[in-house]
C-alpha positions in Angstrom: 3.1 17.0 -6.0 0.8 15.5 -3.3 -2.8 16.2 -4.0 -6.3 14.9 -3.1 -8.0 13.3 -5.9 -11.1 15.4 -6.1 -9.7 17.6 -9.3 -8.1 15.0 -10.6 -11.0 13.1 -11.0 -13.1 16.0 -11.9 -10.8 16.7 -14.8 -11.0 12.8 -16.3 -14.8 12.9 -15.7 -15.2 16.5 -18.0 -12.8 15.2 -20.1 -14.4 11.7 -20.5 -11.5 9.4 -19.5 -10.6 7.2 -16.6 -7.3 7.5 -14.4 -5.9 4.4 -12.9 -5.0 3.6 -9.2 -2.1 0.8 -9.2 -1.4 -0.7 -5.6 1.5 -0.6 -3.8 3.7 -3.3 -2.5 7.1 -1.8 -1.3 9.1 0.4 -2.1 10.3 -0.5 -5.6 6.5 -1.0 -6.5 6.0 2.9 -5.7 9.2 3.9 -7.5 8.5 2.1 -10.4 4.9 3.1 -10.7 5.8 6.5 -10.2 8.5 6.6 -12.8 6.3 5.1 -15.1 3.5 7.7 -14.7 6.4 10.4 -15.0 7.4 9.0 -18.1 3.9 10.0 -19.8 2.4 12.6 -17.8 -0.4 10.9 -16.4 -1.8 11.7 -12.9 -0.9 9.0 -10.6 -3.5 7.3 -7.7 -1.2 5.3 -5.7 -3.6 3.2 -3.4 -2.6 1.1 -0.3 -4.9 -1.3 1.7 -4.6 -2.0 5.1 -2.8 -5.3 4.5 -0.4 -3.5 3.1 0.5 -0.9 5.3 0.8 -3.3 8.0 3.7 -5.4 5.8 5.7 -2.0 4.9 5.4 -1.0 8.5 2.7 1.6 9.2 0.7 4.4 7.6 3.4 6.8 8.6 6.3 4.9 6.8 4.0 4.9 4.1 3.4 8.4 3.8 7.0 9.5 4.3 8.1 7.0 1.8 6.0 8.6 -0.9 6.9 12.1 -0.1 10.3 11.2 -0.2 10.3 9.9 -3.6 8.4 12.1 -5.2 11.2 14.8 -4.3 14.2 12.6 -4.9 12.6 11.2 -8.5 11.8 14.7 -9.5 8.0 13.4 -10.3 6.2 16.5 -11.5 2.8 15.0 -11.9 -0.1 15.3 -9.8 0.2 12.4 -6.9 -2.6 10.8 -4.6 -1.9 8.8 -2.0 -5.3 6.8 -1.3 -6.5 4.6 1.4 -8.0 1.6 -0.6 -11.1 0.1 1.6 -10.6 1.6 5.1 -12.4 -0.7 7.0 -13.2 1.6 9.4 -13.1 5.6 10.7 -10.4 4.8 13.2 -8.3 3.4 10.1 -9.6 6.2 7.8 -8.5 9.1 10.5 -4.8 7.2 10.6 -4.0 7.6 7.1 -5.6 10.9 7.1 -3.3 12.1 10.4 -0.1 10.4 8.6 -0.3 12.3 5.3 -2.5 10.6 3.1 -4.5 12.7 0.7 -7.5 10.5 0.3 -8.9 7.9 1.8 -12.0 5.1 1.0 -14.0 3.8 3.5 -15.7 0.6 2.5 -19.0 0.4 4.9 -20.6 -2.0 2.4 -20.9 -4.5 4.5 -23.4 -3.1 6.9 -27.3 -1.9 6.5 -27.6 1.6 4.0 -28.5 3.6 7.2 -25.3 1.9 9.1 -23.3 2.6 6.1 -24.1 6.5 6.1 -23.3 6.9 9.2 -19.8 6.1 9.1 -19.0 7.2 5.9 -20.6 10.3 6.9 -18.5 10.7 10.0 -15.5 10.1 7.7 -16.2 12.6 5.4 -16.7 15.3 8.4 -13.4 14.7 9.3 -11.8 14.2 5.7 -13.0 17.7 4.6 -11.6 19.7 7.3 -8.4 19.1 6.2 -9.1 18.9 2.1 -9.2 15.4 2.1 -11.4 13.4 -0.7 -13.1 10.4 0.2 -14.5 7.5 -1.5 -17.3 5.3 -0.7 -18.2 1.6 -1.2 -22.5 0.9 -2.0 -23.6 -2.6 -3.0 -20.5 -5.5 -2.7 -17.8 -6.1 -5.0 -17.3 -9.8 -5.8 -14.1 -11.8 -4.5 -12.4 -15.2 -4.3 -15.1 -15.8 -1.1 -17.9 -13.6 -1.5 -20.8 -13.1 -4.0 -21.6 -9.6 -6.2 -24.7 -7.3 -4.4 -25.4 -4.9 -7.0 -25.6 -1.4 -5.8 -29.1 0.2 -6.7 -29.3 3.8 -7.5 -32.2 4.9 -5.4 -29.5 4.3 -2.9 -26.4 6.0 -4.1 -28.2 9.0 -4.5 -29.6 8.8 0.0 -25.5 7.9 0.4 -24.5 10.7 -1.6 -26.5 13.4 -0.7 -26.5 12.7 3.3 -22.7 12.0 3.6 -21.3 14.7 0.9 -18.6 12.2 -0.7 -16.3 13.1 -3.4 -16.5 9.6 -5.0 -19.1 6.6 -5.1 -17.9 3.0 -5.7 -21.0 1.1 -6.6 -21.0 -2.6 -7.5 -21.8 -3.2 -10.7 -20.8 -6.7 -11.2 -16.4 -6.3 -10.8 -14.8 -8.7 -8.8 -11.0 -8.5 -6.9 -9.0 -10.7 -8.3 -8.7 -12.8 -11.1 -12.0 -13.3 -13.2 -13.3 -17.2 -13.1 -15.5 -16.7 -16.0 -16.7 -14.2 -18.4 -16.5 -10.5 -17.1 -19.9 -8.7 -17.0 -20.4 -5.1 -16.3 -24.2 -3.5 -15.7 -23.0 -0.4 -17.5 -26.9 0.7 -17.7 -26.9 0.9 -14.0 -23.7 2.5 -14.2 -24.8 5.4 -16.2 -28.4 5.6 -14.2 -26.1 6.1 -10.8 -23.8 8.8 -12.5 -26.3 10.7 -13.9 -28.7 10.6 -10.4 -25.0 11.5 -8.2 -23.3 13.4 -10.8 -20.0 12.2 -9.1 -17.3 10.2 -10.6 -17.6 6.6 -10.8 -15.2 4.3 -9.2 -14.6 0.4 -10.6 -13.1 -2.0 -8.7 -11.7 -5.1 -10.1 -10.0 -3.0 -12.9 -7.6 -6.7 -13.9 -9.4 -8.9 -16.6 -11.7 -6.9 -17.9 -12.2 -6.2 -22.0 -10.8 -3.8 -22.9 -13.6 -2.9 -25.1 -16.0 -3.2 -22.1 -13.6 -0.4 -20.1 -14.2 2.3 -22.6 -17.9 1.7 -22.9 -17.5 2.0 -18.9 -15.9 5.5 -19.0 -19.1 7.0 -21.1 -21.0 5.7 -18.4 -19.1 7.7 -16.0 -16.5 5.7 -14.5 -13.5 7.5 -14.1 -11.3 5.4 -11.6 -10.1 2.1 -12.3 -8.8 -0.2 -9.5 -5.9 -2.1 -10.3 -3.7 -4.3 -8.5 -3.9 -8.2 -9.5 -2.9 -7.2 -13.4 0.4 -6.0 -11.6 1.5 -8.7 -9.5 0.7 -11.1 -12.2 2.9 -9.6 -14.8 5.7 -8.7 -12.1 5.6 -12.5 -10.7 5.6 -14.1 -14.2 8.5 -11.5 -15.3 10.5 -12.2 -11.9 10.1 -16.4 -12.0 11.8 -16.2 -15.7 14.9 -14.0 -14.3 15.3 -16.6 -11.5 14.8 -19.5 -13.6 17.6 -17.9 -15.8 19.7 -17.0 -12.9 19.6 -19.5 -10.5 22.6 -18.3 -8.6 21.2 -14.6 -7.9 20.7 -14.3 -4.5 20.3 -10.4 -4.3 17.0 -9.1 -3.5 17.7 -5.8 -5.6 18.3 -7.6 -8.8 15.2 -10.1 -8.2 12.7 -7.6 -7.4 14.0 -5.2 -10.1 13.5 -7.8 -13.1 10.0 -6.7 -12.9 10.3 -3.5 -13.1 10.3 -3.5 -17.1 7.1 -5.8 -16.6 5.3 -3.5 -14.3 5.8 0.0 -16.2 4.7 -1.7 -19.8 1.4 -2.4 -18.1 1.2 0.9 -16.3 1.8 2.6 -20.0 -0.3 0.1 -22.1 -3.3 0.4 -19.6 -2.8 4.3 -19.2 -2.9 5.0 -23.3 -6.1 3.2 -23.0 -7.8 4.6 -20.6 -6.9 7.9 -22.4 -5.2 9.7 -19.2 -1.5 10.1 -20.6 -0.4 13.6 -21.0 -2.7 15.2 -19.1 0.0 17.2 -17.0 
């Protein structure tokens, strides 16, 4: 079942846990994911970025692809199918037009007032056809760019004058793998919940304590990112088989040693995070 995220993350924020959104690769990345997330009920965010549409061929092929497997696996759970940081409207109102369910568009990098304006226009065009949207405030660290905190004072302008589902403040995450100690502001996360009253999205779900996640869901975040954890266990579990089997040469059996790899962390990090058997 193909759904937007807004009850889904409703639920997990009345219910005080936090629903993970693994990235997608390919096609066997979806299937196993998906089986995974069958196996123990859990509603499933399966989140694309534009890099990776482009590889798998287009929003379109993306959006068939899921639908297809969700029928021919059977899946019963609740599905999204998210846009992870649309860089733009134009990219927003592609995966909106091709079947997605939700999109993010990650404005972040221009002025507040610059920032409201498209997300705004996104939103506009998201709701009309029951589409949830998620927006970026502050800046998320990465391999080449520094963290800019959100501040609160200014969720609560970009939620109030753009009307979006879910708000994706920085809060001291970073994509990718962590160079140093992980350190969440999870004061400022509750003070931005409790002024939007929206669920809390944290990017940069791979490295972080364990510990340091559930404090995050009492503070009100309810989606965690995930993609890094995921292609690190995959790769690791995928460079064993072919050191084993150095005369393998089929793609199938190469990219499906990692499927064991890539549903244990899907489980582990789901039990955590409290969302299994929720359907």
């Amino acid at each position: 079942m193909l759904v937007s995220m807004t009850e889904m993350l409703k639920k997990a924020m009345a219910e005080k846990y936090a629903v993970p959104a693994y990235n997608i690769n390919n096609l066997e990345w979806t299937r196993f994911i998906l089986e995974a997330l069958e196996e123990i009920k859990s509603p499933a965010i399966l989140e694309v970025s534009e890099g990776a549409i482009k590889y798998m061929g287009g929003y379109l092929t993306v959006a068939s692809m899921v639908k297809a497997l969700i029928k021919d696996l059977n899946i019963t759970v609740p599905v999204a199918l998210h846009l992870d940081h649309g860089s733009s409207f134009e990219s927003c109102k592609k995966a909106i037009d091709a079947g997605f369910t939700s999109v993010m568009i990650d404005a972040s990098k221009y002025e507040l007032s610059e920032n409201i304006k498209i997300t705004k226009e996104v939103t506009d065009y998201a709701h009309q056809k029951n589409i949830s949207v998620e927006a970026e405030i502050g800046h998320i660290g990465g391999e080449n760019s520094n963290i800019l905190y959100a501040a609160a004072e200014d969720c609560l302008k970009l939620v109030k004058e753009t009307n979006i589902d879910f708000l994706a403040p920085a809060i001291g995450s970073v994509h990718g793998l962590y160079k140093g100690t992980p350190h969440l502001e999870l004061t400022l996360a509750s003070e931005i919940s409790s002024l939007t009253k929206l669920p809390l999205v944290l990017h940069g779900g791979t490295g972080i304590p364990d510990e340091m996640l559930l404090e995050g869901i009492k503070c009100g975040i309810c989606k965690l990112n995930i993609n890094t954890e995921l292609q690190v266990v995959w790769t690791r579990a995928v460079r064993n088989f072919l050191n084993e089997n150095k005369d393998v040469y089929d793609p199938r059996k190469i990219i499906k040693a990692g499927e064991k790899a890539i549903k244990n962390a899907i489980i582990q990090k789901n039990k955590l995070l409290g969302c299994t058997f929720k359907y």
